[in-house]
C-alpha positions as a Markdown table, in Angstrom:
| # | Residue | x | y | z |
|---|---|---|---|---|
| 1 | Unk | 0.3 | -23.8 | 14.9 |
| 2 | Unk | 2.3 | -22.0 | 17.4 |
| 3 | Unk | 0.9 | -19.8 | 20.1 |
| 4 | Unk | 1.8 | -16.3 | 20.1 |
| 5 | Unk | 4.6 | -15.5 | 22.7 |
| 6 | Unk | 4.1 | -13.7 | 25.8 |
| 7 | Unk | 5.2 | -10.0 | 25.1 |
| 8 | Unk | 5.5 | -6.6 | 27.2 |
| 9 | Unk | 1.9 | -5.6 | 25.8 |
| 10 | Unk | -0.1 | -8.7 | 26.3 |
| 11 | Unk | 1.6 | -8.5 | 30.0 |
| 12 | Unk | 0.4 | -4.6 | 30.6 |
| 13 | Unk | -3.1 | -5.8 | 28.9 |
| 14 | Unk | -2.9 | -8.7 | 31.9 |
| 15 | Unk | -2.3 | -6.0 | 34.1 |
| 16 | Unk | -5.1 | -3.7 | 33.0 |
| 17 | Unk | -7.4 | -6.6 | 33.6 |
| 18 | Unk | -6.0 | -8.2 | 36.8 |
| 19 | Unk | -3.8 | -6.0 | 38.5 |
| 20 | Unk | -6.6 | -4.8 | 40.8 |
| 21 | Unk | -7.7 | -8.6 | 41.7 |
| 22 | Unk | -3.5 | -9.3 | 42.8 |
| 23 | Unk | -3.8 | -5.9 | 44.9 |
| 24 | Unk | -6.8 | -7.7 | 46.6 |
| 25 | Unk | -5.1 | -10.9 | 46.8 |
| 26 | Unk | -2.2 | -9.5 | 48.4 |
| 27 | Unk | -4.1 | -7.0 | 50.4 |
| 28 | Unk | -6.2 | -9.6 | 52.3 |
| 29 | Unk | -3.2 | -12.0 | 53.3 |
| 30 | Unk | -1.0 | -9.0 | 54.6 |
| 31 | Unk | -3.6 | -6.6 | 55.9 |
| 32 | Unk | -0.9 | -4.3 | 54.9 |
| 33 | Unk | -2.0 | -1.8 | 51.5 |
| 34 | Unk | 1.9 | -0.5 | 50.9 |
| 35 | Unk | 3.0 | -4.1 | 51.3 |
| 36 | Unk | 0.6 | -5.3 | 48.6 |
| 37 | Unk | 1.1 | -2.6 | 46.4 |
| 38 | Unk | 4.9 | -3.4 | 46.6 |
| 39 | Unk | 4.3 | -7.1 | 45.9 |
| 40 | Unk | 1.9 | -6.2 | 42.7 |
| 41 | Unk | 4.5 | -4.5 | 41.2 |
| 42 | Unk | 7.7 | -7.6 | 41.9 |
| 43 | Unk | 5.0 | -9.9 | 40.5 |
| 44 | Unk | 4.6 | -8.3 | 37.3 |
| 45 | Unk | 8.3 | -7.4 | 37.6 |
| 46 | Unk | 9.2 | -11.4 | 37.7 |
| 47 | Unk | 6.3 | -12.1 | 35.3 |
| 48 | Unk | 8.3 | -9.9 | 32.8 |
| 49 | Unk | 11.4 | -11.3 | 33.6 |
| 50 | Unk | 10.1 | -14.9 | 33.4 |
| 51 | Unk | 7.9 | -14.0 | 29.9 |
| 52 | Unk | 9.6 | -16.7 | 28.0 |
| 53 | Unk | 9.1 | -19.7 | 30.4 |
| 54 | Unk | 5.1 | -19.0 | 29.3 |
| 55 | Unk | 4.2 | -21.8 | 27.8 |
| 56 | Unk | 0.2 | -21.4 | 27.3 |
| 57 | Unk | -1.1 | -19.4 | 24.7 |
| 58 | Unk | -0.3 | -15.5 | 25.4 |
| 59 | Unk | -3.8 | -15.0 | 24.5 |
| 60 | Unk | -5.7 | -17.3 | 27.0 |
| 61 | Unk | -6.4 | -14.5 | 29.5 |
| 62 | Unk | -7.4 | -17.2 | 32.2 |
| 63 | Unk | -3.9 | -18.9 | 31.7 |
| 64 | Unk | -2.0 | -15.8 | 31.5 |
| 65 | Unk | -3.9 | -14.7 | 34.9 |
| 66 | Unk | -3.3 | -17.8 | 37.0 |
| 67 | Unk | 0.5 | -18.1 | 35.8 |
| 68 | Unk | 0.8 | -14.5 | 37.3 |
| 69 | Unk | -0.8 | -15.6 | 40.4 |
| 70 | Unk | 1.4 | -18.4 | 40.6 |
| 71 | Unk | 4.2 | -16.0 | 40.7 |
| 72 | Unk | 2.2 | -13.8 | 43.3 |
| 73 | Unk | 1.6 | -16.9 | 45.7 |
| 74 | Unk | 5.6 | -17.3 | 45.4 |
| 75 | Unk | 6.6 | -13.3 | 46.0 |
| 76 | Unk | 4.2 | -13.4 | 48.8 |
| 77 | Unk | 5.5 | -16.2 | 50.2 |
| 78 | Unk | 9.3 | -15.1 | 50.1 |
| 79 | Unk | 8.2 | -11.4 | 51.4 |
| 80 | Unk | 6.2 | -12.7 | 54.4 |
| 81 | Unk | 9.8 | -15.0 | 55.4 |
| 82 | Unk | 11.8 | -11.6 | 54.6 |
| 83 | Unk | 9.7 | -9.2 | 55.9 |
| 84 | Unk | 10.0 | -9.9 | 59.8 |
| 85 | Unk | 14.0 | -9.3 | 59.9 |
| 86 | Unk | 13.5 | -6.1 | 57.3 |
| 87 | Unk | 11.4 | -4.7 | 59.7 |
| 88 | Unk | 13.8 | -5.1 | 62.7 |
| 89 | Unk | 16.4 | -4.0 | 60.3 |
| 90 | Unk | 14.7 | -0.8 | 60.0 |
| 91 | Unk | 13.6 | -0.4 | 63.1 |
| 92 | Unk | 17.1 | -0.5 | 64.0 |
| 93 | Unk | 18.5 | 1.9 | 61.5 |
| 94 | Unk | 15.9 | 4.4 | 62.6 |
| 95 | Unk | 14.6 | 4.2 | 58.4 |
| 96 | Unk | 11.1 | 4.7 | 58.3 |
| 97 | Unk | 9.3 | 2.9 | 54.7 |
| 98 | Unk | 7.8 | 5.6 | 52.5 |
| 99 | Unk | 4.0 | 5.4 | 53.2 |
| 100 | Unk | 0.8 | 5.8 | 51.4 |
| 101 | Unk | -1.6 | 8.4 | 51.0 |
| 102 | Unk | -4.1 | 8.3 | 54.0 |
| 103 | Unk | -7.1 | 8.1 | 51.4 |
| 104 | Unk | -4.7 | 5.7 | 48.9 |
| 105 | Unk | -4.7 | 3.1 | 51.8 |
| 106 | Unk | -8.6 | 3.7 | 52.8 |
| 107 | Unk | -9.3 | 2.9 | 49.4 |
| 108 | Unk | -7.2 | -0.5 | 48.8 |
| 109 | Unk | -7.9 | -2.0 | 52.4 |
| 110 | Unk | -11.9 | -0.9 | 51.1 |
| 111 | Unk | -11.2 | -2.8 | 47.5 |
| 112 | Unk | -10.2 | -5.9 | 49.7 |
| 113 | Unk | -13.2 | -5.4 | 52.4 |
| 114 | Unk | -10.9 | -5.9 | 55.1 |
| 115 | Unk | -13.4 | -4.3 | 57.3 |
| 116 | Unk | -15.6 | -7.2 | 56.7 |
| 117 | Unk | -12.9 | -9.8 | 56.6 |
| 118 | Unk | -11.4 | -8.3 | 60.1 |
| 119 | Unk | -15.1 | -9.2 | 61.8 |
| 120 | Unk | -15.4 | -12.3 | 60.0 |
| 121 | Unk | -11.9 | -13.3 | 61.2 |
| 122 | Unk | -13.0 | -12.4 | 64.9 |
| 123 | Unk | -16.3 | -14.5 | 64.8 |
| 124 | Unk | -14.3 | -17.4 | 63.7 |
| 125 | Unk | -11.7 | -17.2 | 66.1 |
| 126 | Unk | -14.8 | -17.0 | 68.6 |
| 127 | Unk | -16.0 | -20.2 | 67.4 |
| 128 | Unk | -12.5 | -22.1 | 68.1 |
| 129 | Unk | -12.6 | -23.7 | 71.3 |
| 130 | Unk | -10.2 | -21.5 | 73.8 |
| 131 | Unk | -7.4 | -24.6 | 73.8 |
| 132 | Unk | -7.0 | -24.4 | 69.8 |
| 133 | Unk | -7.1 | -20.2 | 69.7 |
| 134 | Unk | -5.2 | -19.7 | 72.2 |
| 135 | Unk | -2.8 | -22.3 | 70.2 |
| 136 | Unk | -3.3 | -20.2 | 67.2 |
| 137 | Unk | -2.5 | -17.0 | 68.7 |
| 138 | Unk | 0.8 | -18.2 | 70.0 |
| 139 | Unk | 1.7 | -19.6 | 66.7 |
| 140 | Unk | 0.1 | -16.5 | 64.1 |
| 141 | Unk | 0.1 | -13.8 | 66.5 |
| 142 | Unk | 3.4 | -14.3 | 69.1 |
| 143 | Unk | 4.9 | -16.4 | 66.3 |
| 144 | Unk | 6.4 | -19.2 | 68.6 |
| 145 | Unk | 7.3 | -22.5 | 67.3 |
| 146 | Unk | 5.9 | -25.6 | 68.2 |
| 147 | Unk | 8.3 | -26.2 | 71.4 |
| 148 | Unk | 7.7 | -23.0 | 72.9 |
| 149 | Unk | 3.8 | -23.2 | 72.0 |
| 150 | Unk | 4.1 | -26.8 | 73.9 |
| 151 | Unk | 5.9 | -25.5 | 76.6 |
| 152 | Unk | 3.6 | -22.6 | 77.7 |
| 153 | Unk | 0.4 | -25.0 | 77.3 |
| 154 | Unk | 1.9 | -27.9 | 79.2 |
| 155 | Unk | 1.5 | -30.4 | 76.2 |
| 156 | Unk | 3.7 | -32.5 | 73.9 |
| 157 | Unk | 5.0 | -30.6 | 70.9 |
| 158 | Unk | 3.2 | -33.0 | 68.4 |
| 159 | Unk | -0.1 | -32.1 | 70.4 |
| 160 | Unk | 0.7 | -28.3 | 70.1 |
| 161 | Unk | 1.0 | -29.2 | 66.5 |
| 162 | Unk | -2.4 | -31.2 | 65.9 |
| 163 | Unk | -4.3 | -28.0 | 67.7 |
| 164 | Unk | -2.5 | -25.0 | 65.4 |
| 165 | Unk | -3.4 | -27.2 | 62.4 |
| 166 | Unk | -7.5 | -27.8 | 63.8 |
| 167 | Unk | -7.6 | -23.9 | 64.3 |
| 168 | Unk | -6.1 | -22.6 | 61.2 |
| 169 | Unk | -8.1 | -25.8 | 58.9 |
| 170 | Unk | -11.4 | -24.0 | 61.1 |
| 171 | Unk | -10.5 | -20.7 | 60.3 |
| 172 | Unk | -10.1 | -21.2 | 56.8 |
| 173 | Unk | -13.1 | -23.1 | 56.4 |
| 174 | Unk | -15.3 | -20.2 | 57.9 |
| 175 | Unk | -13.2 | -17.8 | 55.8 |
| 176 | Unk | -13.7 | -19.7 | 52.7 |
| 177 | Unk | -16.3 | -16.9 | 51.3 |
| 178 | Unk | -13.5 | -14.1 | 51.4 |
| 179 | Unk | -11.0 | -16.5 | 48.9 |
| 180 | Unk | -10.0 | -14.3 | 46.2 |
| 181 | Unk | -7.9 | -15.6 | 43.3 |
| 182 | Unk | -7.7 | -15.9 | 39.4 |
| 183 | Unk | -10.9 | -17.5 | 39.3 |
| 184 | Unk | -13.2 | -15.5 | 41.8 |
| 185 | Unk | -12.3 | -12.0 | 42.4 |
| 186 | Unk | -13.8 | -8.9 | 40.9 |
């Protein structure tokens, strides 16, 4: 017996149902509402596009919602590598990004408790010995690579390595609560 294919309404049903749990997902790894509102609507976009390489059964909801996420995971991905020279870009141009609502963007960054997640994020960095954040910081926050990282701490490149991978493997562990996906957001 064949499945029934994925179609344009199953996908807006998927949408109904999960949409808001992707605007989440996207919120709390960019901290950035516009952004994830941006990236729910390419994902559904490629989801679309890519309807016939579904190969579950169009009416398993949990498959249909973690093959979508699987496409999220991979536009977030190529908009975070993108996103750094757009913004230079247009800075440059002098092109400012149409913008939100005030009250649109209270209410997603609420949906995604990045209040919460902002404090939890701080307690944990507290926790890091000051070697490995100050590690992390040059690497997430400066966004140096592992030469320059090594340079300014006076240590070998492989050791500037080992404490950027300690500090972000202790971050996510104490962040682990905050994990929204397919199978755990509401």
């Amino acid at each position: 017996m064949a499945h029934p294919r994925l179609d344009a309404d199953r996908l807006a049903a998927a949408y109904e149902r999960d949409g808001r749990r992707l605007l989440v997902f996207f919120t709390r790894r960019t901290y950035d509402a516009q952004l994830a509102i941006d990236l729910v609507a390419e994902t559904y976009a490629r989801a679309y596009e890519q309807r016939r390489r579904f190969a579950a059964d169009a009416a398993d909801s949990d498959a249909l919602a973690a093959w979508v996420f699987g496409i999220g995971r991979n536009v977030l991905f190529e908009a975070l590598r993108r996103g750094r020279a757009e913004r230079r870009a247009l800075r440059r141009l002098g092109v400012d990004s149409p913008a939100l609502e005030p009250e649109e963007q209270a209410r997603i960054e609420e949906l995604a408790a990045l209040g919460e997640l902002r404090v939890a994020v701080l307690g944990a960095l507290a926790e890091l010995g000051s070697e490995q954040r100050e590690a992390v910081r040059l690497r997430v926050v400066d966004e140096l690579g592992y030469g320059a990282i090594a340079g300014r701490l006076g240590i070998s490149e492989q050791a500037a390595r080992a404490r950027v991978s300690r500090g972000l493997r202790a971050l996510a562990t104490a962040l682990d609560g905050f994990e929204i996906g397919p199978e755990g957001a509401t």
